[in-house]
DOKOL-677995 format. One record per residue: residue number from 1; y, x, z of N, C-alpha, C in turn. Coordinates in steps of 0.1 Angstrom, whole numbers, plus 5000, padded with zeros to 4 digits. Layout:
<pts>
{NUM {Y X Z} {Y X Z} {Y X Z}}
...
</pts>
This chain:
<pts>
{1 {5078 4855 5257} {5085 4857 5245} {5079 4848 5234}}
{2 {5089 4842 5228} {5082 4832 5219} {5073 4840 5204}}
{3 {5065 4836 5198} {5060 4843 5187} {5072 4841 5174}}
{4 {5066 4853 5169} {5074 4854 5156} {5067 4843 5148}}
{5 {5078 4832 5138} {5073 4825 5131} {5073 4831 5112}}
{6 {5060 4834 5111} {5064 4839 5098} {5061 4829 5082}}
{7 {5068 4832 5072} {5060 4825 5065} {5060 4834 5043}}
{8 {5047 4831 5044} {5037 4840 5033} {5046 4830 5020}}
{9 {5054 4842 5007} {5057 4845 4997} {5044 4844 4989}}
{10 {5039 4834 4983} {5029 4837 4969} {5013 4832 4980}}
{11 {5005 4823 4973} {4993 4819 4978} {4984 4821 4967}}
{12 {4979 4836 4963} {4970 4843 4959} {4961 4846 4968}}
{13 {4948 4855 4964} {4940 4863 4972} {4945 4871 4984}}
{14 {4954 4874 4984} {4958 4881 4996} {4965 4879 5006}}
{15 {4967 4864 5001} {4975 4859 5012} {4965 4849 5021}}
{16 {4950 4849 5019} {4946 4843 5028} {4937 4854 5039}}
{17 {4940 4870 5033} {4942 4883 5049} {4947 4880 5059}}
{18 {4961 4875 5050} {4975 4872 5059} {4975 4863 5068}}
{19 {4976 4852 5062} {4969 4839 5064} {4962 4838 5076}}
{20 {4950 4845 5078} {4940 4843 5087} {4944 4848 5097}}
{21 {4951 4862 5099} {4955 4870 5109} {4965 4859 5115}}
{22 {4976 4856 5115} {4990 4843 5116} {4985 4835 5123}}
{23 {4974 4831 5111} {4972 4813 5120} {4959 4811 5128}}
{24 {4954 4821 5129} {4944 4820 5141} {4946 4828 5149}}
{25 {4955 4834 5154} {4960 4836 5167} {4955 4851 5169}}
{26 {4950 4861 5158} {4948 4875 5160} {4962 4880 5158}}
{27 {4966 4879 5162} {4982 4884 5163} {4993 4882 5171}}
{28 {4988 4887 5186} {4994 4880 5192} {5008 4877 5195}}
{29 {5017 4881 5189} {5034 4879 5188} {5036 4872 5176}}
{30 {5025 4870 5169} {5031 4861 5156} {5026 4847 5153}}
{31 {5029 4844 5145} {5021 4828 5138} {5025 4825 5128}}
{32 {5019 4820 5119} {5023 4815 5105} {5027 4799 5107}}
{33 {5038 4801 5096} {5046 4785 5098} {5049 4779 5085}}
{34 {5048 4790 5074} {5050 4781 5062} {5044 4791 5051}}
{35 {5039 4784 5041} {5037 4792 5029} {5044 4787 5017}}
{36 {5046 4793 5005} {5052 4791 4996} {5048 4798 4982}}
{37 {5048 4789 4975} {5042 4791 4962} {5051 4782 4950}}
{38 {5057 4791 4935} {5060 4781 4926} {5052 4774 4922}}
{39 {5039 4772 4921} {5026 4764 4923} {5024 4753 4929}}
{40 {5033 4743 4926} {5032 4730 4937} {5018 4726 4943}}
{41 {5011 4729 4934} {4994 4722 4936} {4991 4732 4949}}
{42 {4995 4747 4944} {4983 4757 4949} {4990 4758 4962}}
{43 {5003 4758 4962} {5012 4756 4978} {5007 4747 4990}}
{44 {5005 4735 4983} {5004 4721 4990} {4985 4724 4996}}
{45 {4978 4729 4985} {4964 4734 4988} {4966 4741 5000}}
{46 {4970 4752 4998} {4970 4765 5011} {4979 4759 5022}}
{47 {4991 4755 5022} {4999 4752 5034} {4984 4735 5041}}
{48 {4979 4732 5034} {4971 4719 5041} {4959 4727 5049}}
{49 {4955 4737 5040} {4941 4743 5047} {4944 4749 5061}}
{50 {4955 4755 5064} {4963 4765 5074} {4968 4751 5087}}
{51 {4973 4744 5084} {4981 4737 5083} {5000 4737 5089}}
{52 {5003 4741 5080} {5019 4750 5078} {5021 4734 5068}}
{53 {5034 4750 5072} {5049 4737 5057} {5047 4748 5038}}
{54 {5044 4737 5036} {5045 4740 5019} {5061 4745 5016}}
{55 {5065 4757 5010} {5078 4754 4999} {5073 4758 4991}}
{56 {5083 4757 4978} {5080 4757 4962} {5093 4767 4963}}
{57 {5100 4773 4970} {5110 4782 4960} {5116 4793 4974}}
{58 {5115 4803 4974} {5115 4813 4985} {5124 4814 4990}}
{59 {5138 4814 4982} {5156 4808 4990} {5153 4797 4999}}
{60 {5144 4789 4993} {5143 4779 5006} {5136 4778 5018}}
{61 {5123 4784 5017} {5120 4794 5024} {5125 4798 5037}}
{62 {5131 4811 5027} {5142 4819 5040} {5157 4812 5045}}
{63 {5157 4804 5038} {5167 4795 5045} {5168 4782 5053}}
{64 {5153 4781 5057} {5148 4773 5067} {5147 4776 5080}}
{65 {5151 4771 5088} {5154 4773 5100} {5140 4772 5109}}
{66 {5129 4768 5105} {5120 4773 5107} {5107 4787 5107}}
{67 {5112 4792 5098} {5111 4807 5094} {5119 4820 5101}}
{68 {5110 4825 5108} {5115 4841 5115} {5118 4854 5104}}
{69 {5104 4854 5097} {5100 4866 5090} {5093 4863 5076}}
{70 {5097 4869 5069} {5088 4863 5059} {5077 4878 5052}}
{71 {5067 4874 5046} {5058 4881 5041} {5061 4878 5023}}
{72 {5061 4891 5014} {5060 4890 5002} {5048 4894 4993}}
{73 {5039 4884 4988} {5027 4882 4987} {5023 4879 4971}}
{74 {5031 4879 4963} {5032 4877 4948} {5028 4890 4941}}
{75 {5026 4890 4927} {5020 4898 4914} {5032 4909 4921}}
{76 {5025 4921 4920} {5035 4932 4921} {5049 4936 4913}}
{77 {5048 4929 4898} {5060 4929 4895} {5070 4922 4897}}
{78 {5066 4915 4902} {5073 4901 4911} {5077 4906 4924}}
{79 {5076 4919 4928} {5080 4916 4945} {5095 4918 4948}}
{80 {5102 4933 4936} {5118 4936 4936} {5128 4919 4937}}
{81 {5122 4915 4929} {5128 4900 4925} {5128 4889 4935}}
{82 {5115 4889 4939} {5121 4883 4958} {5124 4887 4963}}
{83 {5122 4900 4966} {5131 4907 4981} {5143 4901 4977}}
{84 {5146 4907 4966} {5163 4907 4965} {5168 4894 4971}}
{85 {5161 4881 4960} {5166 4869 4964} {5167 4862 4979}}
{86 {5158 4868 4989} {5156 4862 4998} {5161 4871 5009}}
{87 {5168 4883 5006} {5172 4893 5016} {5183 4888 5021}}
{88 {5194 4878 5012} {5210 4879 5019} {5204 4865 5031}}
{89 {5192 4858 5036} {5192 4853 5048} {5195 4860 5058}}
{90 {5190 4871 5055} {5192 4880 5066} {5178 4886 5076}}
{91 {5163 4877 5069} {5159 4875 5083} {5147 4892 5080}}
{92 {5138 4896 5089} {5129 4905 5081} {5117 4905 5073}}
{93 {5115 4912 5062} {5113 4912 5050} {5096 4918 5051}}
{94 {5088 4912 5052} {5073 4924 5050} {5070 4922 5034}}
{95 {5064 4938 5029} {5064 4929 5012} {5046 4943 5009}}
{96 {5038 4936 5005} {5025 4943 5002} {5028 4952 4990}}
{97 {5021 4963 4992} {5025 4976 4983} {5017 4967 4967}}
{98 {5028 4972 4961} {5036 4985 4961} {5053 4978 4962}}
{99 {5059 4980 4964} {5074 4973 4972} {5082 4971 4956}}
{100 {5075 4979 4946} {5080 4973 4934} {5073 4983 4919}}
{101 {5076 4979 4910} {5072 4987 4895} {5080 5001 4893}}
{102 {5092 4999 4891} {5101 5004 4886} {5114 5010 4901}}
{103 {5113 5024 4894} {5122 5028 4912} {5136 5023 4908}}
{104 {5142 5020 4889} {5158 5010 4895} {5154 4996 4907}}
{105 {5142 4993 4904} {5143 4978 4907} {5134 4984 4924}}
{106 {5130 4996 4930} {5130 4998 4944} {5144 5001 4948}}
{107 {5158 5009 4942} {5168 5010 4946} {5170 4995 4948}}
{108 {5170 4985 4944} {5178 4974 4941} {5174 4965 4952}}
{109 {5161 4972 4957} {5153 4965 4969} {5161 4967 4977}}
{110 {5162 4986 4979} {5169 4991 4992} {5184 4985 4995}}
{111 {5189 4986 4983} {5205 4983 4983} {5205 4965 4991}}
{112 {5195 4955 4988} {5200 4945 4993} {5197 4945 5005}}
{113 {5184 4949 5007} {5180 4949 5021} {5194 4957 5035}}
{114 {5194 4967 5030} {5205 4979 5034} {5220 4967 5038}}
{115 {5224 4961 5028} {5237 4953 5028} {5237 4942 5033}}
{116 {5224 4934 5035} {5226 4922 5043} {5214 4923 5061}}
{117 {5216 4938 5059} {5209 4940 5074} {5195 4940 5072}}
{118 {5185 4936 5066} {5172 4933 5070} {5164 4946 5069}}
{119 {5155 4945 5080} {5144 4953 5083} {5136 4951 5074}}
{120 {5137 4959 5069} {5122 4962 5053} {5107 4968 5058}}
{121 {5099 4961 5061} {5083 4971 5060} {5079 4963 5048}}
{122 {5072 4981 5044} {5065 4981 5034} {5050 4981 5038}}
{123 {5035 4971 5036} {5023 4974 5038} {5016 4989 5031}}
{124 {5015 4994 5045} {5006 5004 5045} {4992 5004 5053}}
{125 {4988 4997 5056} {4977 4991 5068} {4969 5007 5070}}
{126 {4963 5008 5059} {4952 5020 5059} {4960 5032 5072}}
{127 {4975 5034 5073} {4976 5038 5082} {4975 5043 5097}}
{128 {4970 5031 5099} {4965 5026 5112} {4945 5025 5117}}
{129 {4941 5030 5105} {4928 5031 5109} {4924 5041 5114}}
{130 {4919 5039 5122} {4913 5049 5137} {4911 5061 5129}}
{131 {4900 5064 5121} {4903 5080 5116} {4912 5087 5110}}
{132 {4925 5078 5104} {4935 5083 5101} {4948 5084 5113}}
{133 {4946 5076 5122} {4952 5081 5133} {4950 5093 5140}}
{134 {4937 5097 5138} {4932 5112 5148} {4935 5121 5135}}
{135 {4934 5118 5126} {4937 5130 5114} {4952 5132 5113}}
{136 {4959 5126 5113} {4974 5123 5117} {4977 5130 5129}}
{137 {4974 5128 5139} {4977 5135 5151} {4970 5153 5151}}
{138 {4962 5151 5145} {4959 5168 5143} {4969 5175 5132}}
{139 {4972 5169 5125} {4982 5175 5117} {4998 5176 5124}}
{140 {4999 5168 5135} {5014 5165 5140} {5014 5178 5149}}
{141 {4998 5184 5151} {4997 5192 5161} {4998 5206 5160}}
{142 {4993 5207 5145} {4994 5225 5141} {4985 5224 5137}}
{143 {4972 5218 5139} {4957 5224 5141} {4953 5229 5128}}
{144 {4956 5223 5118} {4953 5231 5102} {4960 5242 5101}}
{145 {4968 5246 5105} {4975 5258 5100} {4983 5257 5088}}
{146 {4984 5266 5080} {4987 5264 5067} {4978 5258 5057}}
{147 {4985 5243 5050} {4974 5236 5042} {4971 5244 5030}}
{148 {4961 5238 5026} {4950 5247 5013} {4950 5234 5003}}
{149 {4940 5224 5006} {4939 5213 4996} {4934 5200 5002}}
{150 {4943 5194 4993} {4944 5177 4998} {4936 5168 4989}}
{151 {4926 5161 4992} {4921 5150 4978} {4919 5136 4985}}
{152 {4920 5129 4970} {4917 5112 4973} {4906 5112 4966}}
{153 {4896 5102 4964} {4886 5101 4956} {4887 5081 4960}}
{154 {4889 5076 4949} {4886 5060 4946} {4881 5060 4939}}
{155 {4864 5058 4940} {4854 5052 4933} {4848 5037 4931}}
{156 {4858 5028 4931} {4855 5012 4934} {4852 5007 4920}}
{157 {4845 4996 4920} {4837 4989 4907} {4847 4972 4906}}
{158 {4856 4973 4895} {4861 4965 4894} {4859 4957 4881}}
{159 {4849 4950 4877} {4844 4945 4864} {4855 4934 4858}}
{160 {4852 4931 4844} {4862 4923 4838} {4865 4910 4845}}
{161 {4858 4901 4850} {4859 4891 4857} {4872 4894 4867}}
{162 {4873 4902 4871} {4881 4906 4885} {4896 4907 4879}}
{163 {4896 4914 4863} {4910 4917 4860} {4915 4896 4851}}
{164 {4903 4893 4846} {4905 4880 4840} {4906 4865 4848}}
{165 {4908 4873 4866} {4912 4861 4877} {4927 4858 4874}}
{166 {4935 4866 4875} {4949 4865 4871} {4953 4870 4859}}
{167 {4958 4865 4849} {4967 4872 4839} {4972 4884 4839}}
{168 {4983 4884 4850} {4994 4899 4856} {4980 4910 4857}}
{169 {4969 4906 4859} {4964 4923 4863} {4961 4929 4854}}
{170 {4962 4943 4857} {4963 4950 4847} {4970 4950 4834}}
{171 {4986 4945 4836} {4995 4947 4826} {5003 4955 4833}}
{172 {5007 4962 4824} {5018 4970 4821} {5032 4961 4832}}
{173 {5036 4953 4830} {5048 4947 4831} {5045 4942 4848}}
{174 {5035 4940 4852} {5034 4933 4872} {5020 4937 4874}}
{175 {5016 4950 4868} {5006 4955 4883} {5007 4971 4881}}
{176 {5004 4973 4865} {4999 4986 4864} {4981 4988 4867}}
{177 {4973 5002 4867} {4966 5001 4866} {4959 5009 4880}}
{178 {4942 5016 4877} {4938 5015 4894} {4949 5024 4901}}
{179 {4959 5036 4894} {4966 5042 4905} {4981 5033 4909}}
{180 {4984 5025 4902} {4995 5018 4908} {4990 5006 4918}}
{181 {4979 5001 4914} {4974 4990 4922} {4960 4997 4933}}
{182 {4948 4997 4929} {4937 5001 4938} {4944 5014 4945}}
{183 {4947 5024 4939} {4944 5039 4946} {4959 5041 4953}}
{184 {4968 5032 4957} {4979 5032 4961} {4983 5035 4975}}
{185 {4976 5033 4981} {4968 5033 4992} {4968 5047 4999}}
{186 {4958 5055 4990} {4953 5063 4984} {4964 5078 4985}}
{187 {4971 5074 4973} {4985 5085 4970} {4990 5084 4982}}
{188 {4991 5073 4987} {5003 5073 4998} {4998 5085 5008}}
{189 {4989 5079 5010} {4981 5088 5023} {4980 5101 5024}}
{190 {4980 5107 5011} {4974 5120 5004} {4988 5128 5006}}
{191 {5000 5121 5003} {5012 5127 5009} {5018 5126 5023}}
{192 {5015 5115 5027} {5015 5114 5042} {5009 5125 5047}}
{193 {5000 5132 5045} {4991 5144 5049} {4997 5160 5048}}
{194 {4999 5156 5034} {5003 5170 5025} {5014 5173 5028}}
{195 {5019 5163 5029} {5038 5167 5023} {5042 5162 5014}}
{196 {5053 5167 5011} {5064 5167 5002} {5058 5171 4988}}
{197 {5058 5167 4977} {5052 5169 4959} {5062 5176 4956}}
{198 {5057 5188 4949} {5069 5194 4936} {5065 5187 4924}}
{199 {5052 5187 4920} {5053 5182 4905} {5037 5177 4906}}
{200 {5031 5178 4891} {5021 5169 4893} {5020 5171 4878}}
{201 {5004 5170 4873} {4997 5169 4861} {4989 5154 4861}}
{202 {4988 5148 4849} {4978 5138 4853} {4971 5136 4837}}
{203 {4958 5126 4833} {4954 5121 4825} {4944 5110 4826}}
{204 {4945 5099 4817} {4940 5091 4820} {4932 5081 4810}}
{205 {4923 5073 4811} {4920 5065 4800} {4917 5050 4808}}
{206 {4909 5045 4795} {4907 5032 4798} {4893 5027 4794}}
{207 {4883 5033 4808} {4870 5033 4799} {4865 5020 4797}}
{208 {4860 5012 4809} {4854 4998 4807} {4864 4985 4806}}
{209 {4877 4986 4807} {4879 4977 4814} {4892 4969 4802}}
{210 {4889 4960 4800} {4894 4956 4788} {4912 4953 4790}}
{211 {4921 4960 4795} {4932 4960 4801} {4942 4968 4793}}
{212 {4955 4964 4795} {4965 4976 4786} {4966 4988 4798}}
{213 {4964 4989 4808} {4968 5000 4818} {4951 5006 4820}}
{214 {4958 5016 4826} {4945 5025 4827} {4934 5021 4839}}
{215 {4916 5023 4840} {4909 5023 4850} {4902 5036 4855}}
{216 {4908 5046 4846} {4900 5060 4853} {4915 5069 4851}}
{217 {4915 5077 4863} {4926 5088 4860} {4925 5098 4873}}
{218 {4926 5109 4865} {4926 5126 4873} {4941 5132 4876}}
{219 {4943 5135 4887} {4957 5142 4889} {4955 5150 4894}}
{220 {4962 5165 4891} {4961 5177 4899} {4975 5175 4909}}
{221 {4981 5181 4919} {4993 5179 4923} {4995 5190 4931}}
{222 {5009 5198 4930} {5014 5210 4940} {5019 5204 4946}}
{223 {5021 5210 4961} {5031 5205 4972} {5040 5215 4976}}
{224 {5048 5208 4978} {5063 5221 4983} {5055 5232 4991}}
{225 {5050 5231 5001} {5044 5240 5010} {5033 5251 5004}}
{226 {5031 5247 4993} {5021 5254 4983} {5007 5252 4983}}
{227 {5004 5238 4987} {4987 5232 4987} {4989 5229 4976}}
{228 {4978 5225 4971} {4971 5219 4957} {4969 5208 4963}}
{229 {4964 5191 4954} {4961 5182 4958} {4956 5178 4943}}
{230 {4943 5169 4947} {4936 5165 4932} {4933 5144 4940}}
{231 {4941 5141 4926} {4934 5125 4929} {4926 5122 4922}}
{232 {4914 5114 4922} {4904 5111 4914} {4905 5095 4920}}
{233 {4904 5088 4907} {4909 5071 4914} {4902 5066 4896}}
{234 {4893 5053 4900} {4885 5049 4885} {4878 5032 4891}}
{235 {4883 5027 4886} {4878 5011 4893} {4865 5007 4882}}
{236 {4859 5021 4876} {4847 5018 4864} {4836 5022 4871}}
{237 {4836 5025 4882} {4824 5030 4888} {4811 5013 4886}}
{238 {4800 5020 4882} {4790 5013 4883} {4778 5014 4892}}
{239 {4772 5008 4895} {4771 4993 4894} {4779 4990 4906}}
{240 {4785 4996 4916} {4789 4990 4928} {4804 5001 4933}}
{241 {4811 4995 4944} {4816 5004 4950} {4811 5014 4953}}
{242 {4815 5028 4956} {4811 5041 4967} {4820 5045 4976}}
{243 {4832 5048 4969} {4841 5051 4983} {4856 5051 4982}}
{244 {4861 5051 4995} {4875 5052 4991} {4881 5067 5004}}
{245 {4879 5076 4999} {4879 5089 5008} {4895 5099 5005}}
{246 {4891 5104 5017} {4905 5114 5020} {4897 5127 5023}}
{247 {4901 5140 5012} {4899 5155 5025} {4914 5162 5029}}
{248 {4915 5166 5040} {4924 5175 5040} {4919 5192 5045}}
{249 {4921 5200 5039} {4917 5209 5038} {4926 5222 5044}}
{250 {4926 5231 5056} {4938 5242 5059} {4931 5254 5060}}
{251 {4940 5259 5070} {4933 5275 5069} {4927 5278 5085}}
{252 {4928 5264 5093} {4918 5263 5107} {4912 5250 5109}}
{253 {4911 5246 5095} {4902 5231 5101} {4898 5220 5089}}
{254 {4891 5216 5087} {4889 5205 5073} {4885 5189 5079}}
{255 {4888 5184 5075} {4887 5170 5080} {4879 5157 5066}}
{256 {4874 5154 5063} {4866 5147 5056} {4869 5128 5062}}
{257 {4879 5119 5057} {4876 5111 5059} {4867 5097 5047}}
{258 {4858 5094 5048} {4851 5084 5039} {4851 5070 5041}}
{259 {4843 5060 5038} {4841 5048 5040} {4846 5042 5023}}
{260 {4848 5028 5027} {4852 5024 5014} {4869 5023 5015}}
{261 {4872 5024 5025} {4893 5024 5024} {4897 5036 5035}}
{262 {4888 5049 5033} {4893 5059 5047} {4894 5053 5061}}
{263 {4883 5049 5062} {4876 5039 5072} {4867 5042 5085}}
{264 {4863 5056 5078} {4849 5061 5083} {4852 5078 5084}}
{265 {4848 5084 5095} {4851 5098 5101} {4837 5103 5093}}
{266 {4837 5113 5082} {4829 5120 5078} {4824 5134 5085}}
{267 {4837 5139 5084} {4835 5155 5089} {4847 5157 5099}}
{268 {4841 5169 5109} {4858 5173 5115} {4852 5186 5119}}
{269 {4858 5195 5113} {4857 5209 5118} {4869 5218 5119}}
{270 {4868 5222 5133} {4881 5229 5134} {4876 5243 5141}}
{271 {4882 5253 5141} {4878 5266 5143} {4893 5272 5153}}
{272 {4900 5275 5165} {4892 5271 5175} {4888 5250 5181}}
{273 {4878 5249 5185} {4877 5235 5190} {4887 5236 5200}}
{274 {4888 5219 5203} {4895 5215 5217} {4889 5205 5224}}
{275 {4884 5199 5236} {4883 5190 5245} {4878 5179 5237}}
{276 {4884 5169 5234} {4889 5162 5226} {4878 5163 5207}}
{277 {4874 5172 5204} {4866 5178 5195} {4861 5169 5197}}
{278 {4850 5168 5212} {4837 5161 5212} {4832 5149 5209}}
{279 {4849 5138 5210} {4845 5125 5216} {4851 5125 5200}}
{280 {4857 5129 5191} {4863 5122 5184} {4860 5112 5175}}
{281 {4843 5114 5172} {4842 5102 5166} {4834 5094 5174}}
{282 {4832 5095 5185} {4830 5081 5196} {4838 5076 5197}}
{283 {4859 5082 5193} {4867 5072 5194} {4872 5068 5185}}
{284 {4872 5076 5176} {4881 5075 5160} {4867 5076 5152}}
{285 {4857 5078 5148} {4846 5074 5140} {4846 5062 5129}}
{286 {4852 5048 5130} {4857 5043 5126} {4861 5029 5130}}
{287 {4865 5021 5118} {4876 5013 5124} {4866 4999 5134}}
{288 {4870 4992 5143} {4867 4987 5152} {4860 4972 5140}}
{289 {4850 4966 5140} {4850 4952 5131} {4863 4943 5137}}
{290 {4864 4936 5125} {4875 4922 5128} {4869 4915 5115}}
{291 {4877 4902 5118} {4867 4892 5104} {4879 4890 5097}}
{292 {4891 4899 5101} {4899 4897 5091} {4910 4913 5086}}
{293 {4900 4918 5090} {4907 4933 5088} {4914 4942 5097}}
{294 {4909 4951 5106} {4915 4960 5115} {4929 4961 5115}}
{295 {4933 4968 5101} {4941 4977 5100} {4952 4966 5097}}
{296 {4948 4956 5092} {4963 4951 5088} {4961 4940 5097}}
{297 {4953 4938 5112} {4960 4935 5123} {4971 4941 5131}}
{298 {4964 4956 5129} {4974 4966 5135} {4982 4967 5130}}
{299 {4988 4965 5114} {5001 4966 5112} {5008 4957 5112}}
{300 {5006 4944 5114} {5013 4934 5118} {5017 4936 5132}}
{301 {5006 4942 5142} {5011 4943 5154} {5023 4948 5156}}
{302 {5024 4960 5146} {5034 4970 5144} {5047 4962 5141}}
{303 {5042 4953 5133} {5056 4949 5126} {5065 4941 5137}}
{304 {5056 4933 5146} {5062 4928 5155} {5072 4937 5169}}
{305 {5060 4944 5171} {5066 4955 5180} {5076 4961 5176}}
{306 {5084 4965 5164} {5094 4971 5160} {5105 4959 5156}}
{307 {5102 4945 5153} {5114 4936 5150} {5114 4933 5167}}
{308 {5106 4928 5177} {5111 4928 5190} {5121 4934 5200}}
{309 {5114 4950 5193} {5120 4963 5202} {5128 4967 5198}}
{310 {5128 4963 5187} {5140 4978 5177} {5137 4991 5173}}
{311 {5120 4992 5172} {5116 5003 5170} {5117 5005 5154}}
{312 {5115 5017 5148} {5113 5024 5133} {5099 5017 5130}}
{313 {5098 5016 5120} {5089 5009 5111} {5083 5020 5102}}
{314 {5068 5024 5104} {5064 5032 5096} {5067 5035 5084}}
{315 {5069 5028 5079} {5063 5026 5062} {5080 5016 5059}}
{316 {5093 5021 5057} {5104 5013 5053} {5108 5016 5037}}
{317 {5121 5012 5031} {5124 5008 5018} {5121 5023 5015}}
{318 {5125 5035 5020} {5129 5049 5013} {5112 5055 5013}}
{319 {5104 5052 5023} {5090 5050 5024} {5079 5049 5012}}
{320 {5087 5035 5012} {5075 5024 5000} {5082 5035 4986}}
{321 {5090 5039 4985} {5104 5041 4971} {5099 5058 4968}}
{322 {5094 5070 4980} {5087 5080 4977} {5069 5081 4970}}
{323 {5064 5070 4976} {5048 5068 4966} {5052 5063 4954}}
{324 {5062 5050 4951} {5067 5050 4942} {5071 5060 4926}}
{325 {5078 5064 4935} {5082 5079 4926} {5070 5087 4926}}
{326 {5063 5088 4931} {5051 5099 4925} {5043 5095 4914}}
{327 {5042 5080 4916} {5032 5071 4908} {5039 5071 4898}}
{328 {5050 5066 4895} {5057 5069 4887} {5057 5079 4876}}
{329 {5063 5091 4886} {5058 5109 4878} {5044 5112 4877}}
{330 {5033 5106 4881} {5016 5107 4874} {5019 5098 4856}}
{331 {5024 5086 4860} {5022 5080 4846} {5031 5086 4833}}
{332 {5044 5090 4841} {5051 5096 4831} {5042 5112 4825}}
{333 {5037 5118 4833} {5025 5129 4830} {5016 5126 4819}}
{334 {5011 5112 4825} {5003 5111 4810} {5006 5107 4795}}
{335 {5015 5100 4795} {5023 5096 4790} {5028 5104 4777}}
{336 {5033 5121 4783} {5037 5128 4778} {5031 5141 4777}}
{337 {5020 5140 4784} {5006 5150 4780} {5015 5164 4793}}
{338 {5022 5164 4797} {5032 5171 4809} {5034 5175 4821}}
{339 {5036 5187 4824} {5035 5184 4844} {5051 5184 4846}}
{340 {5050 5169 4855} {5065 5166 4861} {5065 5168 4870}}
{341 {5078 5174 4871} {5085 5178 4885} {5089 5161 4892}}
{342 {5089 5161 4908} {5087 5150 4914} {5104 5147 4911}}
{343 {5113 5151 4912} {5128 5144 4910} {5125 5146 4898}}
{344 {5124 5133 4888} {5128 5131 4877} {5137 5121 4868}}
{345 {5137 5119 4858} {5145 5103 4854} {5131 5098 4841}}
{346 {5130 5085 4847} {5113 5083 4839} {5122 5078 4825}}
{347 {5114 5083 4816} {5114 5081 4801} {5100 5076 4795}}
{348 {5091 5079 4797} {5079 5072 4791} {5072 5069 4801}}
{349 {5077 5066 4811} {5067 5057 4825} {5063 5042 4820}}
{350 {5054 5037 4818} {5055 5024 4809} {5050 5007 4821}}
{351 {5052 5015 4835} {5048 5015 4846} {5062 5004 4851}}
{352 {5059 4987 4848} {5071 4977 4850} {5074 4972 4840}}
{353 {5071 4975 4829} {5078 4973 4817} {5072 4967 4808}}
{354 {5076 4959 4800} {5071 4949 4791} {5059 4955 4779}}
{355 {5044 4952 4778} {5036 4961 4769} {5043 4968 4762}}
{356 {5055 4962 4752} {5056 4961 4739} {5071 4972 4740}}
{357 {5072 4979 4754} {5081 4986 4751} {5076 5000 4747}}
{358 {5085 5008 4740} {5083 5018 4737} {5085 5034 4744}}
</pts>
């Protein structure tokens, strides 16, 4: 079967993850074949280093007959805006979270995607890491019982240097702040776990970090099922990273995952044990090394295996469009000092939108 030819939307920092995985052959159904950047300089740089085809405009891009799949790799408020433009090729769409700012402009994803056919994945990599796979599969199984309480904890050290590499970070208008961008991850997971959200409290500031969006913020959260859930997410931690952790908490078992991206098997206790108990973290302990990232080898794997086979895709438009909406209803929380119910219509979410809106 021939490899998928893909080619990378935006030649930023994260597209040389992507990058690496494609064009050195950790992927085995895929390859990288072109990158593209409105950046003529920074295009022609990255497509030489790789060595791919440069485009300067993403329609052209995806309407090259060289291109299988494309990857969307640009400032976050920038992603609604490509999808859209590059969806009526037809071909499939991978776009790095968050799939957009604003949930008009995730409908507007889903609607074009939906109308000209294309398979939408949204990046969720953390997914696919060995301790969240076994934590996942014990919940698919019963083993908690009825949940109790769900937490994230993002403690990462993100200094001014980091937000004054690009412009877009940390604005209001194409990133948002650590829960739209760092701890996204994060939320996602915390409901992947939990369930379904009824509402949610949040508050937030902006302690070190010289940004219009926030770098420290607390959320309490109910779940339909009737867990509690608390996110704690702050890119002010000093002097260094600590962690990027998951608990899930029931009424026959607690699970502790840690590391710096839920990476690393902390705790597993389950009351009664099974077989399986013993080895778990000689198999799921944590994620395997790669020099270019476990997890978002494995979700690329994924991505191929499902545009090949025709299988479901983890993480699709309605997917990416429910973390969305939660993120969403945390900012509008703070916003309005309020606990929102998760179906809402955002009014002070400032989350896509130009600083200077009201």
């Amino acid at each position: 079967m021939n490899k998928l030819k893909f080619g990378l939307i935006g030649c930023g920092k994260i597209a040389m993850r992507h990058a690496n995985l494609l064009a050195k052959g950790e992927v085995p159904g895929a390859t990288l074949q072109g990158v593209c950047d409105l950046n003529r300089e920074r295009a022609d740089a990255f497509a030489a280093e790789y060595g791919v085809t440069p485009f300067y405009d993403p329609a052209e891009m995806a309407g090259s007959g060289q291109i299988d799949a494309l990857t969307v790799l640009t400032p976050s408020g920038l992603h609604a805006e490509n999808v859209v433009k590059i969806a009526p090729f037809g071909k499939p769409i991978v776009v790095e979270k968050p799939m957009a700012l604003k949930l008009e402009d995730a409908d507007r994803v889903i609607e074009a995607c939906d109308r000209h056919g294309v398979r939408l994945f949204i990046v969720k990599q953390n997914r696919f890491n060995a301790p969240i796979v076994a934590l996942r599969r014990a919940i698919d199984e019963g083993r908690f019982g009825r949940m109790v309480l769900g937490t994230v904890r993002v403690r990462w050290c993100r200094r001014q240097d980091y937000y004054d590499e690009a412009p877009w970070r940390g604005t209001w208008e194409n990133d948002g702040g650590v829960l739209a961008n760092q701890a996204s991850h994060h939320v996602d997971m915390l409901v992947w776990m939990m369930g379904e959200v009824e509402s949610v409290f949040a508050r937030a500031s902006t302690a070190l970090a010289q940004i219009e969006a926030e770098d420290t913020a607390v959320v309490t959260l109910k779940f339909k099922n009737g867990a509690l859930g608390i996110i704690e997410a702050t890119t002010a931690t000093r002097p260094r990273d600590l962690e990027g952790s998951l608990s899930v908490l029931g009424e026959k078992g607690s699970v502790v995952v840690g590391g710096f991206a839920m990476n690393e098997l902390v705790s597993w206790e389950f009351a009664p044990q099974i077989d399986s108990d013993q080895t778990v973290f000689d198999e799921h302990g944590h994620n395997p090394k790669h020099p270019y990232g476990y997890a978002h080898k494995c979700y690329y794997d994924h991505v191929v295996d499902c545009i090949n086979n025709d299988k479901r895709q983890l993480v699709d438009g309605l997917g990416g469009r429910k973390s969305l909406e939660l993120i969403s209803a945390i900012y509008e929380s703070i916003e309005t000092g309020r606990e929102i119910p998760i179906r809402f219509t955002p009014k002070r979410c400032r989350l896509g939108r130009p600083s200077n809106t009201p």
